[in-house]
Structures are given as structure tokens and as C-alpha cells.
N, C-alpha and C positions, 0 to 999 in steps of 0.2 A: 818214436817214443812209445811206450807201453801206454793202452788202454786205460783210462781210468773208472772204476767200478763204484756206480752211484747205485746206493740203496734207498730205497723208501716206506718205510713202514706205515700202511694202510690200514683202515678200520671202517665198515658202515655199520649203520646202528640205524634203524625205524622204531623210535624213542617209544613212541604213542601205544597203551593198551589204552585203546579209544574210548571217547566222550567222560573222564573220571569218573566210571560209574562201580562201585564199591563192588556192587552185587551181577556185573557183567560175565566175569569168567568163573568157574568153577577154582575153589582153595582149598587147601587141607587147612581146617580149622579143629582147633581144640574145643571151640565150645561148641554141646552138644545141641545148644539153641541155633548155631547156625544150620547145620544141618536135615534139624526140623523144621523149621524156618522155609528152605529151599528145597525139602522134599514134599511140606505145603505148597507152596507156587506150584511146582511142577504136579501134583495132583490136580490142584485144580483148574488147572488151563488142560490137561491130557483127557479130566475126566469131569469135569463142571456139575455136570449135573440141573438139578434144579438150581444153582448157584450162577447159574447163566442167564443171567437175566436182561431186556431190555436196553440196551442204550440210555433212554431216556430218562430209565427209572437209576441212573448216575447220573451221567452228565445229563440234568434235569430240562426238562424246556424251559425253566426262567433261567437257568444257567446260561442257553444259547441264546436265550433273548438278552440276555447281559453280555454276552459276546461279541452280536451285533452292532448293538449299541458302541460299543470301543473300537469295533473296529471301521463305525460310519464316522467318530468321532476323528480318527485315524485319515479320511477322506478318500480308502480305498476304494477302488470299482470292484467289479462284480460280485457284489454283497447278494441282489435277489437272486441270483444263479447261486450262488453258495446254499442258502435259506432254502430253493428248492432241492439242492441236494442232503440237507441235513432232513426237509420231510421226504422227500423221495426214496432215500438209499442210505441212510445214515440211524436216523431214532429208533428205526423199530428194529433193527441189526441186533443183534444178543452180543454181549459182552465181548466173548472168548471166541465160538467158533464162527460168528458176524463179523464180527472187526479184530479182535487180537490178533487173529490165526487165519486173515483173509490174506493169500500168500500177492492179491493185488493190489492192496495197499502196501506190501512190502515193497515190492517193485517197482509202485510211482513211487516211493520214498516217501508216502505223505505223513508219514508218523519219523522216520528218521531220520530225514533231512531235516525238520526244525528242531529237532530233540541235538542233531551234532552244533547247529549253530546258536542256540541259545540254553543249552545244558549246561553248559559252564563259561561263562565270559571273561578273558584274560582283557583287563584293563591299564589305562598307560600306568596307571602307578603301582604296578606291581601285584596286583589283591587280583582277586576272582570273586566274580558275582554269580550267584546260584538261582537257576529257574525252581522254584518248590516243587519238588518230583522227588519221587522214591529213589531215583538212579542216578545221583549223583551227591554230592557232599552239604547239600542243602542241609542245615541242621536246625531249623523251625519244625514246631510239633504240628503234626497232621492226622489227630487223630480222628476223622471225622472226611469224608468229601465236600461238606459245609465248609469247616473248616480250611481244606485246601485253597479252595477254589476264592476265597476272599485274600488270599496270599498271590495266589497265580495270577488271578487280575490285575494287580496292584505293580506285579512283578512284572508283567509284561506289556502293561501300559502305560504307566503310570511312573515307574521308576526310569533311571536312565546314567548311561555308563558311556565312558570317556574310552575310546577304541580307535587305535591307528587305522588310519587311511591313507591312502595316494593324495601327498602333497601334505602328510601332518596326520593330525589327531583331530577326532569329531567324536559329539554328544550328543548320543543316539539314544531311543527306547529301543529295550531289545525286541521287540516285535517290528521296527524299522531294520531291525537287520537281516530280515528274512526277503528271499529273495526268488523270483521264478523258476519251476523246477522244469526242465530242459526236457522237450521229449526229445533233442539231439541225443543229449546223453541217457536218458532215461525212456527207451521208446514206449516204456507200458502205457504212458499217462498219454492222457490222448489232448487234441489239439484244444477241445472246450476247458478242461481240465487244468491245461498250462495257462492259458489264460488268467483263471483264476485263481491258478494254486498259491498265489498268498494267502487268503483267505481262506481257503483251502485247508491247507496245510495247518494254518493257526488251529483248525477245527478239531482234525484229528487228530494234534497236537494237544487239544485240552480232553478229548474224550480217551485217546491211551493213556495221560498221566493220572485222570478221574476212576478209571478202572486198575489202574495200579493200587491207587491210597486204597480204592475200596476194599481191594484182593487183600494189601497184609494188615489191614484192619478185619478182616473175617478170619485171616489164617491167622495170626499171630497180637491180637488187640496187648497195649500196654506195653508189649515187650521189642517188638521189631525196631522202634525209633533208638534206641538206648546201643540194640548189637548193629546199627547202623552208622553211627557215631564212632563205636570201637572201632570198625573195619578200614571208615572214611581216614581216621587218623593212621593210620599203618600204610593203606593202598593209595591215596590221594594227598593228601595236606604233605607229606615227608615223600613223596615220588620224585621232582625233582630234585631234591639234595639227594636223593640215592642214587637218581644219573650222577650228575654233578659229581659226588663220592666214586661212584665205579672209575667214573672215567679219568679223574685227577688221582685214585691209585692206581688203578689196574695201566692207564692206557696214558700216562701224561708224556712220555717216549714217543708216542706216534706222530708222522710227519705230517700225516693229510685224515681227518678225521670228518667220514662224509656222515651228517644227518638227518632221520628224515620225520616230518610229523610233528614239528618242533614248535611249539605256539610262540610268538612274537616274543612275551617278556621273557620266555626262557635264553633268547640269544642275549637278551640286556643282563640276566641273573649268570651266564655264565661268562659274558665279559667280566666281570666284578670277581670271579675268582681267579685262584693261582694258575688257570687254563689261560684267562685273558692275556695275565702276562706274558706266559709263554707260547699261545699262539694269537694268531690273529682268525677273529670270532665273525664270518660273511653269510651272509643275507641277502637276499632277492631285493632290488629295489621296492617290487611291488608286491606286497605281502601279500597275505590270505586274511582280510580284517576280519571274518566270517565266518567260515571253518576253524581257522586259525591255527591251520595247518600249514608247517613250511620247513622246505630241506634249506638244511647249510652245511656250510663247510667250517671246521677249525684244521687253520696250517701253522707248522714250527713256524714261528721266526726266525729260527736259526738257518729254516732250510730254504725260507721264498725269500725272494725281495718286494719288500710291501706294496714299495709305489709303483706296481707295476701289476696288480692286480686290476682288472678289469671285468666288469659284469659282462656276459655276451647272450644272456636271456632272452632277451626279445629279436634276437640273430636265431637263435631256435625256431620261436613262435614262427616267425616269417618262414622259415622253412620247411614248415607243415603242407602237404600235398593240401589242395584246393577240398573243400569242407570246411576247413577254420583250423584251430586248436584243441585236441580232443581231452586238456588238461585245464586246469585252476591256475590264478595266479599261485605263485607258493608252491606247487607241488614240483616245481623244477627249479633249480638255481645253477646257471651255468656260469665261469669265468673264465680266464686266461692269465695266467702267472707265468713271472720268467724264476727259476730255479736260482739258487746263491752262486753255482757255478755255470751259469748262465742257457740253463736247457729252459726250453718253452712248455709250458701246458695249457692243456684243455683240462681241465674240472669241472665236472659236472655231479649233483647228488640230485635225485629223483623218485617220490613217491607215486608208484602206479596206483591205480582203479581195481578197486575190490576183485575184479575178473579179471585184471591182467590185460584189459584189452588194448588200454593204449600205449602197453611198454614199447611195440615193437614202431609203431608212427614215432613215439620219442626218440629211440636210440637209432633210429633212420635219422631223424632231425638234427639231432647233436654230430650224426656222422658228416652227413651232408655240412653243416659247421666245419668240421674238422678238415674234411677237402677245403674247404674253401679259404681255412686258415693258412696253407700248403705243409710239405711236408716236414717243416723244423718242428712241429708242434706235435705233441705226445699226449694222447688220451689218457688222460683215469677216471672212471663212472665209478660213482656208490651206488646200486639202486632196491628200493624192494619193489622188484618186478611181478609179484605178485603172479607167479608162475606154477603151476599144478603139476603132481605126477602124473593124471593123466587131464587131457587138456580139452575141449570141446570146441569144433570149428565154429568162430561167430559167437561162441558165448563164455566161452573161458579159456586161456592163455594156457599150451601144454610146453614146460619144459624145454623136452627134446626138439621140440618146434623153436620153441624160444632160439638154443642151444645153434641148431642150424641158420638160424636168421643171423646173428650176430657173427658167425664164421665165415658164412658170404660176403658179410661186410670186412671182412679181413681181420676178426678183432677177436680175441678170446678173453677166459674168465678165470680169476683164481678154481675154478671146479675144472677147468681145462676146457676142452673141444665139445665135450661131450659128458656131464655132470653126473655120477653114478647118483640114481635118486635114493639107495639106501644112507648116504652117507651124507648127501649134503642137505638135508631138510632145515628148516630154520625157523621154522615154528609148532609149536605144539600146546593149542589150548582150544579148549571148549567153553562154547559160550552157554550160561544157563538160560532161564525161562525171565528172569527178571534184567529186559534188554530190547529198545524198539523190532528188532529183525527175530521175531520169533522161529524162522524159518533155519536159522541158524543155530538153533539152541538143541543143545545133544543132552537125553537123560544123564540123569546122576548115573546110573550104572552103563552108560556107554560113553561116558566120558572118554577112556581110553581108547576106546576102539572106533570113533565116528570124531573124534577130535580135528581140525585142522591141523594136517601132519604133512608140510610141502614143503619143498627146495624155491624158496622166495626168492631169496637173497641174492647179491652179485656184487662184483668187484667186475667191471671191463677194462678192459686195453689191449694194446694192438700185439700181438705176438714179436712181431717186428722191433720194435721199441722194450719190452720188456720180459723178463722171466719171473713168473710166480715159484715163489717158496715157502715152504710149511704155512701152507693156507690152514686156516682155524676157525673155530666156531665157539660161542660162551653162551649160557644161559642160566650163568650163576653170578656173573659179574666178578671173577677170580680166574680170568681166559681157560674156564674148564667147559664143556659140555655133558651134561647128564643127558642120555639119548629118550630114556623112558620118562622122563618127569613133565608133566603137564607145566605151565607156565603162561601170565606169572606168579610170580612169586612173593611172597613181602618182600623178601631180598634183592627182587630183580622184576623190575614193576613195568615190563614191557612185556609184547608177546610176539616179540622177534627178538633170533638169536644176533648177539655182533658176530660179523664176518670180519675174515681179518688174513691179511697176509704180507709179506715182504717181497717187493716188485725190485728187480735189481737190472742195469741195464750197460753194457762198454760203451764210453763216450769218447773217440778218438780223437786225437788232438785235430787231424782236419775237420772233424765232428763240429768243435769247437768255434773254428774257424769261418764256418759257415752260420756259425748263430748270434 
């Protein structure tokens, strides 16, 4: 009998332009207030000046002595090692090039990591709770660091939010939802430091949001809270119905829809659309209640058989070489599906590590999986692999290095064998001066040319099993790509492009027979 020729139209998507923060990426705006706005910030963090002032003389000493206070309340440890680090190395720091611009608080993440986990809180009933900060959609007036900081308190210890967990939903303050920062994953911060970095973290957590309110109350008093509001409702509050939208016109044909960076209530808001009906909407057992970061998958109904879908996640983790796990709950969702006309898969969608470093221990992991399933079962990986055109041994993931590692494994990429880096890029934006990772903020006039400009993205599977055709790219959400356009967009509220391809494979009738 003649070969029968199964297609399947493929898409990944890394949803997330991170932490909803309005004023994170650089935009082409028409109002001439934004622009002086953001050419303010970035003057005075480049060039400060006499405007550098102090620590203390913001986040004030009764500030941190009220600090303390909430957080002995709280019944944390190492409160006096904290208190010695705030008089030791913290009060008498200057502003900007003390602490904004100390590229080692970048590093231990003590200002970023509590800014991603409690900057915007996805709670069970759909709403989002906002930390009072310049940088994200919080819309209380701040005009004053007085002012702020009787908000901030109240916000982060005082108040409390309904948040999925392992085994249900829990009602947390969101200063309970901060959590040890890792010198596994983070080697800067050092072993005293992990220790404490709760308290820690909370610290430098109120002295960057206290030096933000102050910065656009000097640059921009009266006017900044008002073009921050306009922005928040274009780039935050309507971001997910413009996924949602893109993907129920552009993409609602696609058989396997890998996504990644996905906050919890987003998988619930798009079961409830016309995607619910027509696919089936999967999720990691164990979420990311904290990040609130997490891949999934949407499959046709027409093309899987449902009850046959099975999570194989924690078959991953276990087969991570001896160290542990080098990822998050949520940043990986693997399963196993049997196709309508009865082929097997492995699906897997996966967010890598700012450097890419732990793509290649993942897609070892997932492989070693896939042996172990045997040979009926057929790979497809979505991943933003967070891979560089040029790549750094030990500190940052290169491509072409990627490119070879997954051909060893017998496995290739809608980019083929070997990725031409001019053509497959998949992101292109620059982050400004108003954003915890100062180290990453490219001037207004080098926006184009210092911009994050990599081939992220991927589609895997085995050569064996399948052939790629008209692989594609979108960063308009109309499957077109504009190569030169920074991104995102209002239109397109992510800062990775979709990948996307049609995988087509002969399933012989003894093919058949043996599955």
C-alpha cells in the first residue's frame, strides 16, 4: 500500500515581554512626553551628577527601621546580619553609581529577582495585584517617596493574595512569596548572602523602587504618573487578548501550539476561548506559583486523541545528570500523546535561562526521555533556547554550539543542521534605563545597534521521523516578519518572534502496525 503523508502544522511562541513593565523596552511613541520622559532617566543615571545622592537620604533610616520592624513581625532570621549590611554597604552607597549601576547587585539578582516575583501578581481569580513601583501597571499616585513607601509597606506586608500552589490555591503576603536566591544558579551571591537573601532582597527591593519614585519625581514631577497609565493600558491590561487575538486569527489551523512564559490564569483565560474548543489547553502539574512563569502546549482536537495525553515532567527532572535540576517548576512541560491516526509523541515546550545555559542539560534530558520511551515515539520540542550569535564558554550559550549539540543527538531544527544566524534571529529589542537589570539597558540612540538581536528560538525533532517545510518567523502577529523593527510592539506585546513550520512525515502501513 502507498505511504500515508501526515502533516503537522507547528508554532512556538515565548508570550512574555517580562515583569508587565510599561516603561521596560524602548517604543515608538507619538507623545513627545515620552521621549523626554526617557531621555530624562537615561541622563540622569549616565550622568547624575550632584543628583546622586545618598541612600539614606531616600530610602531614609526610619524607612529601614520600619522595614525591620515588618520583617521581625514576619519572624524571619537573619534580620541583624541584614541591619549590618544596610549600615555597612548599603546607606552611605549613592543612588545611581552605588547601587543602581552596581553590576553586583545585578548578578546576585537582589533587586530583580523580587521585583519578577512580586511586580505583578496573577491571582486564582483572574485580576492582578500590583507592587507600588514605577515599573509596572500599579496606578496609585506616587508623588512623593513619603508617599510611596506608606503604599509599599502596606503592599507587601500587610496586604495578601490567593495564588496557586502544589495541591490548590494558598493566601499569601506577597513578601511570603519570596524565596532563596540560589548561589547554585546564581554564583555571584555568596554563601552569607544566600542565607539571608530574603531579607536581603526585600531591602534592595525597597531602596531600587524608592530611588525610581524619586528619579521621575525630579525628572518629570506632575506629569510622569498620567503618560504611565496611557502606556500601562496599550502594553499591559490588553496584552493578553492581543495574544489571545493573534493566535485565534493568525494561528487557530495549528496542530501543536508550543508556549512559553505563560502565567498560570493565562492557560485558564484561554481555555475559555474559541482556542479552548478547538484545542486542548496543557499545563505542567506543577506550576511556577512565583515567577509565574510556565510553558504549555495547545493541541487540535482534531489531530490528538485526548485521553491519551499524559504529563512525563518529572521523567525529565529525574534525568538530569547528578547536580539536581538546573530549571524551575514551569519552565518545562513535557507529555506524550498518541496522534488520531495512531503515531506517538513526545511534546515537550521549554523556557531556557537568561544565558542559555541550561538549554543543552534540558534537551539531553528530554532526549534521554525519548530513548527510554523507545523507538514508536516521535519528538517535537518548542523552545526559547536562549542562544547567542556569538556564545561564551560557561557564560553564555552560542548557537552554532547549540546547533551541534542537538545533531549529535540525532535530532534537528526547523533552521536545519546548521542555522544561518542572519536569517533566523528571533528577537529584537532593547531594554531602557527604567528596568531592575540596568546592565542591560542600551541608550536611546543605540537602541538599533546594541539591541538583543539572536536566533533564540527552535522547533526540534528527529530528522528521521520528520521533514521541515516553509519554516517561518512573525513579529507582527500577521505571520509576516519585519527584520529591522525593534519589538515590542502595541501590536505585538512580546519580545520574541513566533516560529513556526509544517513537519510532514510517511507512515507505512507496517509503520502502523507496529504502534
Amino acid at each position: 500500500m502507498a505511504d500515508t503523508l501526515l502533516s503537522l502544522n507547528i508554532i512556538s511562541w515565548n508570550i512574555a515581554a517580562v515583569n508587565n513593565n510599561p516603561f521596560e523596552y524602548w517604543i515608538t511613541h507619538n507623545d513627545a512626553g515620552y521621549n523626554k520622559l526617557m531621555a530624562g532617566i537615561q541622563d540622569f543615571i549616565d550622568e547624575p551628577g550632584s543628583r546622586d545622592l545618598a541612600v539614606a537620604q531616600v530610602f531614609t533610616q526610619e524607612m529601614f527601621n520600619d522595614l525591620i520592624k515588618n520583617m521581625a513581625l514576619e519572624g524571619w532570621g537573619g534580620l541583624p546580619e541584614t541591619e549590618a549590611q544596610w549600615n555597612d554597604n548599603y546607606k552611605n552607597r549613592s543612588i545611581i553609581n552605588g547601587f543602581m549601576k552596581d553590576k553586583e547587585i545585578g548578578a546576585k539578582r537582589l533587586a530583580s529577582m523580587p521585583d519578577r516575583i512580586t511586580n505583578t501578581i496573577n491571582t486564582v481569580d483572574g485580576l492582578t495585584v500590583c507592587r507600588p513601583t514605577v515599573i509596572n501597571a500599579y496606578e496609585g499616585k506616587m508623588d512623593s517617596v513619603a508617599e510611596w513607601w506608606e503604599q509599599w509597606k502596606a503592599f507587601m506586608f500587610s496586604s495578601s493574595v490567593q495564588v496557586k500552589v502544589k495541591g490548590g490555591v494558598d493566601t499569601k503576603k506577597p513578601c511570603q512569596l519570596l524565596e532563596k536566591i540560589k548561589a547554585a544558579k546564581y554564583p555571584a551571591i555568596t554563601p552569607e548572602e544566600e542565607e539571608i537573601s530574603v531579607p536581603l532582597q526585600t531591602l534592595c527591593q525597597a531602596i531600587f523602587d524608592a530611588t525610581l519614585v524619586h528619579m521621575m519625581n525630579v525628572v518629570a514631577p506632575g506629569t510622569w504618573h498620567s503618560l504611565k497609565l496611557e502606556m500601562c493600558n496599550s502594553l499591559v491590561k490588553k496584552k493578553d487578548a492581543i495574544i489571545l487575538d493573534i493566535l485565534q486569527q493568525s494561528y487557530a489551523d495549528t496542530h501543536v501550539i508550543f508556549l512559553q512564559e505563560a502565567a498560570a490564569m493565562f492557560i485558564e483565560k484561554t481555555a475559555s476561548t474559541p482556542l479552548g474548543a478547538s484545542h486542548l489547553i496543557l499545563g505542567p502539574e506543577k506550576m511556577d506559583g512565583k515567577r509565574d512563569q510556565n510553558s504549555m502546549i495547545l493541541l487540535a482536537r482534531s489531530a490528538f486523541k485526548a485521553d491519551t495525553v499524559r504529563e512525563v515532567t518529572p521523567q525529565v527532572f529525574a534525568a538530569f545528570e547528578a547536580g539536581g535540576k538546573p530549571i524551575a517548576d514551569g519552565d518545562l512541560f513535557a507529555m506524550t500523546v498518541e496522534g488520531s491516526t495512531g503515531e506517538h509523541y513526545l511534546l515537550a515546550s521549554f523556557h531556557g535561562d537568561t544565558n542559555g545555559l541550561a538549554t543543552l542539560p534540558v534537551v539531553k534530558a528530554v532526549h534521554v526521555v525519548l530513548t527510554n520511551l523507545g523507538p514508536q515515539y516521535r519528538l517535537v520540542f518548542g523552545l526559547d533556547a536562549n542562544t547567542y550569535v556569538v556564545g561564551k564558554p560557561g557564560k553564555l550559550q552560542g548557537v552554532q554550539e547549540f546547533a551541534e549539540f542537538y545533531t549529535l543527538l540525532g535530532l534537528t531544527s526547523l533552521w536545519g543542521d546548521s542555522p544561518d544566524v542572519l536569517t533566523t534571529k528571533t528577537t529584537f529589542n532593547a531594554r531602557t534605563y527604567l528596568q531592575p537589570q540596568l546592565n542591560k539597558a542600551v541608550k536611546m540612540s543605540d537602541k538599533m545597534a546594541k539591541g538583543d538581536h539572536n536566533p533564540k528560538d527552535f522547533i526540534l525533532f528527529a530528522g528521521s521521523h520528520h521533514t521541515s517545510a516553509d519554516a517561518f518567523k512573525d513579529n507582527t502577529g500577521r505571520r509576516e516578519y519585519v527584520e529591522d523593527m525593534v519589538f515590542p510592539t502595541l501590536q505585538f506585546p512580546s519580545d520574541h518572534g513566533i516560529i513556526g513550520t509544517t513537519l510532514t512525515t510517511a507512515i507505512s502501513t507496517s509503520d502502523k502496525s507496529e504502534l
